[in-house]
N, C-alpha and C positions, 0 to 999 in steps of 0.2 A: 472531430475525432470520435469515432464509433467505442462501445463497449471491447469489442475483439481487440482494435489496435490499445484502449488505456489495458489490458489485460492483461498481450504480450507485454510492453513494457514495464509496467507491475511485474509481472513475475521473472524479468530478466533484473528487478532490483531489489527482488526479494532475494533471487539466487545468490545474489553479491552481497545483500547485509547479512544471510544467515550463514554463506557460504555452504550452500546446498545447489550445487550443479543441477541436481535431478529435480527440485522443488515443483511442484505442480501449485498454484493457487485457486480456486475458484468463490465466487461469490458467497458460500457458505465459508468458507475459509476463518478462522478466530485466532487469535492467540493462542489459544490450547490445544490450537490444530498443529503448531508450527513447534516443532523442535528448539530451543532455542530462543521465544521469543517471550522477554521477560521487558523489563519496566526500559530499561539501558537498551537494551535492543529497537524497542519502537522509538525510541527519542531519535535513534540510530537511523531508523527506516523511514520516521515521519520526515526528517533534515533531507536522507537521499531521495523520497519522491517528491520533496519542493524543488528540490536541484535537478530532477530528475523533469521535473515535466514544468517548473518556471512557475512554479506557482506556491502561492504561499497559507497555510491554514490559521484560523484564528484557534486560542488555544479551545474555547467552546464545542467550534467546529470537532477537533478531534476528541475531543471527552464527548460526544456524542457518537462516534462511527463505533460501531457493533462489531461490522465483519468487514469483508474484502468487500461485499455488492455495495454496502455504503459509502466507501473510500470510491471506487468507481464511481458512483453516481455523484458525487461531493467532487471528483476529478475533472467529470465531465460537464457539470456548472460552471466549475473554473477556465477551464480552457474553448469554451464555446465560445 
């Protein structure tokens, strides 16, 4: 799985945890980017992209990811 295809799907499951139809995401992307995205919210987001792509994070793993390019890149270790 390329960066483009973990991308679209990232951002078709952001649109659904923030409920924001129009959401764009991109590798700069943060929390303080996103409308809505507080502590409940990523616990929200971190569950639907394990379910979301089969894959599951240690909690290390995501107390380390910064932005959207580290969640891809931590996506795309996983599912290779």
């Amino acid at each position: 799985m390329n960066d483009d295809e973990i991308t679209r799907r990232l951002t078709d499951i952001f649109r659904s945890v923030f409920n924001q139809p129009g959401l764009e995401i991109a590798r700069e992307t943060t929390a303080d980017t996103v409308r809505g995205w507080d502590s409940l919210k990523h616990v929200e987001l971190m569950v639907s992209i394990e379910a979301g792509f089969g894959i599951r994070f240690k909690v290390v793993e995501i107390g380390r990811l910064r932005n959207v390019g580290d969640l891809i890149d931590k996506i795309r270790g996983k599912v290779a």
